[in-house]
Backbone as a chain_set.jsonl record, in Angstrom:
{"seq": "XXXXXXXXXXXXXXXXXXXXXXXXXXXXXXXXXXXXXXXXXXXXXXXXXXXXXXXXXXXXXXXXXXXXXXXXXXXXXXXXXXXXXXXXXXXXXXXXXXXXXXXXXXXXXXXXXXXXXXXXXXXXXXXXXXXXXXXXXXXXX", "coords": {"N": [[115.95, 113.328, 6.413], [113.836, 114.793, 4.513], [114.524, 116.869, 1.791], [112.842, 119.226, 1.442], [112.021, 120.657, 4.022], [114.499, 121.705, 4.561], [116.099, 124.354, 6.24], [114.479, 124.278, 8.552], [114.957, 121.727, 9.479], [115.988, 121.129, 12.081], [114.703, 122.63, 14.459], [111.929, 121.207, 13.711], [112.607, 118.704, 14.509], [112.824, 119.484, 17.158], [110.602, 120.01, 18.023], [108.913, 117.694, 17.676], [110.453, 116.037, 19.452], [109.203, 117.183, 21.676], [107.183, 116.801, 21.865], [103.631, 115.961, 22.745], [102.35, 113.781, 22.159], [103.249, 110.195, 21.497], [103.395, 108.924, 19.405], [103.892, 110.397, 17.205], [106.463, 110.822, 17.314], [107.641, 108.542, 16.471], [106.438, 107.703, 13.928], [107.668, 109.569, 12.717], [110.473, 108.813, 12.741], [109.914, 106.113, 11.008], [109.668, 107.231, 8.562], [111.277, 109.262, 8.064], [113.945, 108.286, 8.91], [117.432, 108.419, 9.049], [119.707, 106.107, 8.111], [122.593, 104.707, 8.885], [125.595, 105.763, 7.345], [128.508, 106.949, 5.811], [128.472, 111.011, 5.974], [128.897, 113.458, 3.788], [130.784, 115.284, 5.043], [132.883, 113.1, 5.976], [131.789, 112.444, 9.13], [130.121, 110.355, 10.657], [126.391, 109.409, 9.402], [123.794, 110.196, 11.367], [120.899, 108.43, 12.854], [117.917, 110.575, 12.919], [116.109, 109.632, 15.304], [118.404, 108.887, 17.056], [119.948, 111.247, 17.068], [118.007, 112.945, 17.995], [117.545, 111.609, 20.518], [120.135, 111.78, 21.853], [120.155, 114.667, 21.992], [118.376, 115.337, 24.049], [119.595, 114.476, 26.215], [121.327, 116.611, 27.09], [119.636, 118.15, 28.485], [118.085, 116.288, 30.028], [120.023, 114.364, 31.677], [120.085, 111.264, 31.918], [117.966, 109.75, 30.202], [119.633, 109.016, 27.379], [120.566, 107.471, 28.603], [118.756, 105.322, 28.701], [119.079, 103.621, 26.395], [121.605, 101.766, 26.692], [124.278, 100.402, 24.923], [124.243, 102.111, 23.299], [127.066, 103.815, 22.133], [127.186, 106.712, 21.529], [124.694, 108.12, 21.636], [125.416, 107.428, 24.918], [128.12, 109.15, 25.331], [127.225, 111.624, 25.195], [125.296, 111.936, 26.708], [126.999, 111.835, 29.077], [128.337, 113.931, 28.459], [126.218, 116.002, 29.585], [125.801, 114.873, 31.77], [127.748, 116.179, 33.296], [128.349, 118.329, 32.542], [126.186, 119.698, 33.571], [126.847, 119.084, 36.72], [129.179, 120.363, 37.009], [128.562, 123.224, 36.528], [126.282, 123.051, 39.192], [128.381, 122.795, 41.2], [129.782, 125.122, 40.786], [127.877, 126.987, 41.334], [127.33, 126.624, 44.064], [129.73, 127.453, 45.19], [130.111, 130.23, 44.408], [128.007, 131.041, 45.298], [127.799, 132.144, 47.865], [129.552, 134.348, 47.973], [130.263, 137.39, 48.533], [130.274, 140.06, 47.358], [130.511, 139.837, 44.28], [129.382, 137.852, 43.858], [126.895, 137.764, 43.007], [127.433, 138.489, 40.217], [129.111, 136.53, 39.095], [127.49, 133.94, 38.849], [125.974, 135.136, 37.868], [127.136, 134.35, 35.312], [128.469, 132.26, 35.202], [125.089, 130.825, 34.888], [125.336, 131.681, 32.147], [127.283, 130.672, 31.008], [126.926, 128.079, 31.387], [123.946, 127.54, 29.998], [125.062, 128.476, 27.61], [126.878, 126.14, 26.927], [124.806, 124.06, 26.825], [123.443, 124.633, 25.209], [125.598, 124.474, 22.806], [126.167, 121.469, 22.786], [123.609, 120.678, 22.505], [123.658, 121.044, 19.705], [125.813, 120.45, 18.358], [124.888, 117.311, 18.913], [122.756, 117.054, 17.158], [123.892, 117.794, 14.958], [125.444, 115.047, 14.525], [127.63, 114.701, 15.718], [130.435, 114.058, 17.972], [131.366, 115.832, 19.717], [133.652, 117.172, 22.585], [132.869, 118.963, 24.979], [134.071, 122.464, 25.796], [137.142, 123.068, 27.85], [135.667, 121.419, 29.775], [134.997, 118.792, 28.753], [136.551, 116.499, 28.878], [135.994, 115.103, 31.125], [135.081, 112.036, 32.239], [132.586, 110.621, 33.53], [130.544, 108.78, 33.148], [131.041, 105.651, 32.207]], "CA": [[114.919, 114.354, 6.357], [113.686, 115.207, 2.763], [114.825, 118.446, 1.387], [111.141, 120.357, 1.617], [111.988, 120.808, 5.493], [115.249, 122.296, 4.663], [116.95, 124.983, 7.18], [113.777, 124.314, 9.603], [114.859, 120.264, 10.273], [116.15, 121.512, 13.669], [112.895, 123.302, 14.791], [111.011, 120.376, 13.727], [113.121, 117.857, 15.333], [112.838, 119.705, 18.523], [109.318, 120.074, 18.171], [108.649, 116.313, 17.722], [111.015, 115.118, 20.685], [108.587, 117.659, 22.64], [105.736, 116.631, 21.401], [102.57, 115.044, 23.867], [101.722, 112.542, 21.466], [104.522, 109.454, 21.508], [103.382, 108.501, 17.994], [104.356, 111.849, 16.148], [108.019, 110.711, 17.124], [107.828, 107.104, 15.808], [105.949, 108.194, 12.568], [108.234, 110.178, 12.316], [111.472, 107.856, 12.64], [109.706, 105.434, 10.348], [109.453, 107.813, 7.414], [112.566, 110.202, 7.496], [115.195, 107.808, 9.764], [118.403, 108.416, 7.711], [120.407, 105.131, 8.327], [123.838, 104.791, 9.681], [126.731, 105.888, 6.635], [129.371, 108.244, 5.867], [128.348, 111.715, 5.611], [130.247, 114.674, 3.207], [131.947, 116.038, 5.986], [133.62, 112.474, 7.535], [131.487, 112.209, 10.246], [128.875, 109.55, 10.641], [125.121, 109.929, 9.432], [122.965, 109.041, 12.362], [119.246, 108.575, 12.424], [116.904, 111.101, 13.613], [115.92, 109.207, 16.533], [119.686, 108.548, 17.708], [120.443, 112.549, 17.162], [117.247, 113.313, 19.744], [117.827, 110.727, 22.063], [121.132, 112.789, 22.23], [119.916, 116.059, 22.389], [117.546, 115.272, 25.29], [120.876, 114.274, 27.103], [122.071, 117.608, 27.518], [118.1, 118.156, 29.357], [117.86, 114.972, 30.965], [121.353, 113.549, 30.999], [119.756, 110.069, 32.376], [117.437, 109.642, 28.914], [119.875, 108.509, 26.536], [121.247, 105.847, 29.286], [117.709, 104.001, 28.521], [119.987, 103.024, 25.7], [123.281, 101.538, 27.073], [124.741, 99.921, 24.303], [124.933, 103.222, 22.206], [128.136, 105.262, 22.457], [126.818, 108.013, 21.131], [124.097, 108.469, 22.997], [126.453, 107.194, 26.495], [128.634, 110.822, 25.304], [126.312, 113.234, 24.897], [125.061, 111.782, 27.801], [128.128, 112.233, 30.146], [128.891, 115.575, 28.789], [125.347, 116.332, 29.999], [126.211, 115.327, 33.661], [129.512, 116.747, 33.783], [128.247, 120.25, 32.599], [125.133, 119.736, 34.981], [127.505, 118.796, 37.892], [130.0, 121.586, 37.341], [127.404, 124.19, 37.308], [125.981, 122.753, 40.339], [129.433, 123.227, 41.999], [130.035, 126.587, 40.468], [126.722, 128.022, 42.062], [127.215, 126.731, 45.437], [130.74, 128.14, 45.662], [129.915, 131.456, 44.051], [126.647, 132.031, 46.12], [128.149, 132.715, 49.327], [130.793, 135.27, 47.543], [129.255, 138.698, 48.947], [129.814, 141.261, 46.25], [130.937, 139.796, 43.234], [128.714, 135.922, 43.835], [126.194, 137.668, 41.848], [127.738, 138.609, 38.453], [130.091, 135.606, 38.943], [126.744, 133.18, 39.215], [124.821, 135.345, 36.074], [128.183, 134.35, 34.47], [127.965, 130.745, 35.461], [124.569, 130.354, 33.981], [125.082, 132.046, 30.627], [127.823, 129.701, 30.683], [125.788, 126.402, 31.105], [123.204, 127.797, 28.888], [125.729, 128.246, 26.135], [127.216, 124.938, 26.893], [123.813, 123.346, 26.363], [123.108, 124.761, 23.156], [126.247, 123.507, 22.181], [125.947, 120.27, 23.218], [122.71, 119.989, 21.946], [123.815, 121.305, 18.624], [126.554, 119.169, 17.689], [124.397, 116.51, 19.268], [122.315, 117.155, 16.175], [124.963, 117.525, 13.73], [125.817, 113.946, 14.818], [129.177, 114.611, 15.919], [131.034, 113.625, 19.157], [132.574, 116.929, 20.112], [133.657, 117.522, 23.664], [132.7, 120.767, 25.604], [135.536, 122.879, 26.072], [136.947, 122.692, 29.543], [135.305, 120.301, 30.573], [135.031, 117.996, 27.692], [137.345, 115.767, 28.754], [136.083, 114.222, 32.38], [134.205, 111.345, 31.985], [132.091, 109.895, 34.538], [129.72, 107.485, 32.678], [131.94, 104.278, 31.346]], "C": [[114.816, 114.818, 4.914], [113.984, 116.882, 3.027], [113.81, 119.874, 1.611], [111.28, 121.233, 2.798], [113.225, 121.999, 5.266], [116.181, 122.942, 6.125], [116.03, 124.558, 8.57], [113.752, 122.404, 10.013], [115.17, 120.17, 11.144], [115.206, 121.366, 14.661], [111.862, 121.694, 14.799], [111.479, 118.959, 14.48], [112.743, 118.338, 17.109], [111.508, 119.702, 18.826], [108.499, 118.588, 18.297], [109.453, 115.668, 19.153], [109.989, 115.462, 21.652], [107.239, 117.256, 22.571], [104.954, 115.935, 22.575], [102.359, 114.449, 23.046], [103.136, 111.465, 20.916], [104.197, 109.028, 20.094], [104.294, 109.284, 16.741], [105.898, 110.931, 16.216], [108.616, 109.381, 16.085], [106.948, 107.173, 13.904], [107.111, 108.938, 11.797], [109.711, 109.654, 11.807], [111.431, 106.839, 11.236], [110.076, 106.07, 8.848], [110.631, 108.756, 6.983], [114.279, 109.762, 8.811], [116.187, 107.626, 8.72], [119.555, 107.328, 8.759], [121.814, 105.04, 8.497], [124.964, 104.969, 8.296], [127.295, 107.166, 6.407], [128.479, 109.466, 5.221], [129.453, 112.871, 4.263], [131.371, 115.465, 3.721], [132.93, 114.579, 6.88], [132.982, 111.803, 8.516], [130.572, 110.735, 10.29], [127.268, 109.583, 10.749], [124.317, 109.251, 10.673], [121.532, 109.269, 12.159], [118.824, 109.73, 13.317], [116.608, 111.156, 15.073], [116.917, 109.387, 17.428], [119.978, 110.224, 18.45], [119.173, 113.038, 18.484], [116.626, 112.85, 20.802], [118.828, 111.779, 22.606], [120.957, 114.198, 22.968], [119.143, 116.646, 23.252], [118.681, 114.986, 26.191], [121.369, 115.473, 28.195], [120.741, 118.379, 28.622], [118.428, 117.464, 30.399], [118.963, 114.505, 30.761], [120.788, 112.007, 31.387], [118.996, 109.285, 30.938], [118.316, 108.796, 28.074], [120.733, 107.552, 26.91], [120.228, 105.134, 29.255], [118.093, 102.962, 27.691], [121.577, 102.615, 25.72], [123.986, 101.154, 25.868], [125.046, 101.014, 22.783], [125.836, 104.377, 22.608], [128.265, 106.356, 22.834], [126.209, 109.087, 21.731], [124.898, 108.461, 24.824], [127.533, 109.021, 26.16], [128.271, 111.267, 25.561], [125.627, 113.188, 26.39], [125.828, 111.822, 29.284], [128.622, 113.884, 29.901], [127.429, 116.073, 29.219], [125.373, 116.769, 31.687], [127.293, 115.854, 33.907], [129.224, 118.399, 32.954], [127.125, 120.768, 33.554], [125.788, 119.995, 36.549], [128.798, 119.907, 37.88], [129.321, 122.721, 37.425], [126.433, 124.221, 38.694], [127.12, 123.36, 41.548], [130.028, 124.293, 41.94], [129.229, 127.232, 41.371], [126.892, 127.987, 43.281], [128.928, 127.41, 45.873], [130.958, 129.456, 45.673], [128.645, 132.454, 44.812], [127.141, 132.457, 46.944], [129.446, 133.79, 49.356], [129.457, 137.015, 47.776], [128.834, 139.771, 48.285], [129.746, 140.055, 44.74], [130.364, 138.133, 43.187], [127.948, 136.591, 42.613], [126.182, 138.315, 40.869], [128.337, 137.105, 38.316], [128.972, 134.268, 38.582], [125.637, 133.412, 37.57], [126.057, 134.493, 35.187], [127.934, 132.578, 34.165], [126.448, 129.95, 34.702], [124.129, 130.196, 32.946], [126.017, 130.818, 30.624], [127.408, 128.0, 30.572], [124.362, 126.574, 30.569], [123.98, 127.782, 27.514], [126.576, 127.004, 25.868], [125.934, 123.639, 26.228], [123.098, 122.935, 25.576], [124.189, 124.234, 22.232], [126.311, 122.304, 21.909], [124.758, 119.283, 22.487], [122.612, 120.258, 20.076], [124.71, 120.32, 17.802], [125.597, 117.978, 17.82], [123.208, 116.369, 17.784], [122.827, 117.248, 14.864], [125.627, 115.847, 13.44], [126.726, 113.387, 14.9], [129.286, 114.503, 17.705], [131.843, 114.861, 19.503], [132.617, 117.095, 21.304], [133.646, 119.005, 23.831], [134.218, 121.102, 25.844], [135.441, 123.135, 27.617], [136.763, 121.875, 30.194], [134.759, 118.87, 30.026], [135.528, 116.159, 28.182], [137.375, 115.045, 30.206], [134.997, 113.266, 31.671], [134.005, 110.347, 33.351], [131.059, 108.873, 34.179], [130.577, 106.808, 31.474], [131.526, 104.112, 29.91]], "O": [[115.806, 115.188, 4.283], [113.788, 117.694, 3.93], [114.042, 121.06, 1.848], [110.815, 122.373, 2.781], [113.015, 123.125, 5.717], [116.797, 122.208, 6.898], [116.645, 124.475, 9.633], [112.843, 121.857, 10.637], [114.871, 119.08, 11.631], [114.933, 120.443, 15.427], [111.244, 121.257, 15.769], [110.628, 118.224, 14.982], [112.465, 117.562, 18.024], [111.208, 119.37, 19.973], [107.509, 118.487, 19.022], [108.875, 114.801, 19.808], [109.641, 114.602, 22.461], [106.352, 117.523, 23.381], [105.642, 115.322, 23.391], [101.167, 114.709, 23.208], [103.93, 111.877, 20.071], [105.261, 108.684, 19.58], [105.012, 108.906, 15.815], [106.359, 110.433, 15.189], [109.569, 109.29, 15.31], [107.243, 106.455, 12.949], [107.378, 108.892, 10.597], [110.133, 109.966, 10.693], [112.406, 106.678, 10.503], [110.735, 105.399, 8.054], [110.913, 108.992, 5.808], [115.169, 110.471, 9.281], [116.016, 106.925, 7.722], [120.067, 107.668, 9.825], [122.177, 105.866, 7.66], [125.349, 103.812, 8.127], [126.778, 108.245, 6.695], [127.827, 109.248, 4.2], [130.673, 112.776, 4.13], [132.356, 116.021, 3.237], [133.505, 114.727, 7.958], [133.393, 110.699, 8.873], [130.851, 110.153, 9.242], [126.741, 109.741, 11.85], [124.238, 108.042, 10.889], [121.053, 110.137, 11.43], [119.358, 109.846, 14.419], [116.719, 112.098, 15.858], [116.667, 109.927, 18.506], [120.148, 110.508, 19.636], [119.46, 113.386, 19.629], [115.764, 113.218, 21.6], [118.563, 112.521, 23.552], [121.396, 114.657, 24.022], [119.01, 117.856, 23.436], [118.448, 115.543, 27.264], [121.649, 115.449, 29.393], [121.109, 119.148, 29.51], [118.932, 117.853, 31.452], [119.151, 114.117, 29.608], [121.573, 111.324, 30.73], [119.491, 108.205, 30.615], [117.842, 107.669, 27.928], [121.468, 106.891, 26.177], [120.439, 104.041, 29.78], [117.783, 101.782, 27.854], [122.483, 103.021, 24.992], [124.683, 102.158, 25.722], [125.691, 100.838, 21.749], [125.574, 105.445, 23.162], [128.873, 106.948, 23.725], [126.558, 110.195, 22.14], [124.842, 109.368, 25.654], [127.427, 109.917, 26.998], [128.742, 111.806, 26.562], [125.454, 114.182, 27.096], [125.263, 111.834, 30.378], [129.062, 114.719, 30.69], [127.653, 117.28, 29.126], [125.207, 117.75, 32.412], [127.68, 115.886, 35.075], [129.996, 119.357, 32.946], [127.084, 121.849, 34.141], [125.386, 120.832, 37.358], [129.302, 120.177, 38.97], [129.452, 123.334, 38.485], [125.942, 125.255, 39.148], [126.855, 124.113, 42.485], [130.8, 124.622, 42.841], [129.729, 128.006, 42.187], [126.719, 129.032, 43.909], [129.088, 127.818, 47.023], [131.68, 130.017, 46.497], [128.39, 133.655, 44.911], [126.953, 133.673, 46.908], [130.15, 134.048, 50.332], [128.379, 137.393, 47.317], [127.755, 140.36, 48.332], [128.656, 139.588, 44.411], [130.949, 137.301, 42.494], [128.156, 136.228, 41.455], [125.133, 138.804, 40.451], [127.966, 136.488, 37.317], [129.562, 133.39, 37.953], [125.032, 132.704, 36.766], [125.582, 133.932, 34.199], [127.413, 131.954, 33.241], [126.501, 128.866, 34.121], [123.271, 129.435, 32.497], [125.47, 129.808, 30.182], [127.65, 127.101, 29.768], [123.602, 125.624, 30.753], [123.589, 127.187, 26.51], [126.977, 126.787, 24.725], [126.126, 122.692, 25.465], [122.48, 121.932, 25.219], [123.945, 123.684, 21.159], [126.523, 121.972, 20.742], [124.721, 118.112, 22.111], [121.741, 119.792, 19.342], [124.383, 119.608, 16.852], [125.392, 117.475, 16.716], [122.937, 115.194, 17.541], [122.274, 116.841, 13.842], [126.166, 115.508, 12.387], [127.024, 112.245, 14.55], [128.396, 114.81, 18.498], [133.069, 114.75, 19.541], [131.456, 117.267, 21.673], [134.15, 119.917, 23.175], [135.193, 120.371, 26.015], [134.484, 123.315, 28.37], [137.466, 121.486, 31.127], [134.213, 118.016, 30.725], [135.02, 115.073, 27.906], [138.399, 114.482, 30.591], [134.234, 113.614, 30.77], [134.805, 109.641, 33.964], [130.752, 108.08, 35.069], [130.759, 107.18, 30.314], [132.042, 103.236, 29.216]]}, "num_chains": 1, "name": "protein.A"}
């Protein structure tokens, strides 16, 4: 992403994955896809594209299995269903709790709201970090 964009290459990333017009995204790839090498911090630079394939994961966890053969995407994409699928099983155990289901349930979905933003944050940083807690099941090979 050229420098001009600065603090707002987030924003505009998110705004392009969302976009109704499938071109914007591929115009977009073509012209500011930053190619696979070491970053300053260690990590590994990934392209554009790669980072919001990812970050649709934590949305759609099924999305960035259109691409099997990328890791990266296959992560971001399992911690997607495995924070999907524990909030699923949180709500239905907590609904039928009589007083205290519904703080325990608001609690539950600040918590897989702030999981999501995580998720989709690193997922943009173009790091592999597991969620805490629950980081560490993996159900897609």
């Amino acid at each position: 992403m050229p420098k001009i964009f600065g603090k707002y290459e987030f924003i505009i990333n998110i705004s392009i994955l969302l976009s109704p017009f499938p071109a914007a995204k591929t115009i977009f790839s073509v012209f500011f896809c930053k190619h696979a090498h070491k970053n300053n911090r260690g990590g590994l630079m990934r392209s554009s594209e790669e980072k919001l394939w990812a970050m649709s994961g934590y949305i759609l966890f099924f999305l960035p299995l259109l691409k099997p053969k990328n890791e990266f995407l296959r992560f971001h994409a399992n911690q997607g269903l495995v924070l999907w699928l524990s909030y699923l099983f949180l709500s239905f155990i907590v609904k039928y709790q009589p007083f205290i289901g519904v703080l325990l349930l608001f609690l539950a979905k600040i918590g897989y709201f702030t999981g999501v933003l995580f998720g989709i944050y690193q997922a943009y940083l173009g790091k592999e970090t597991p969620l805490p807690f629950i980081g560490s099941i993996k159900i897609l090979r």
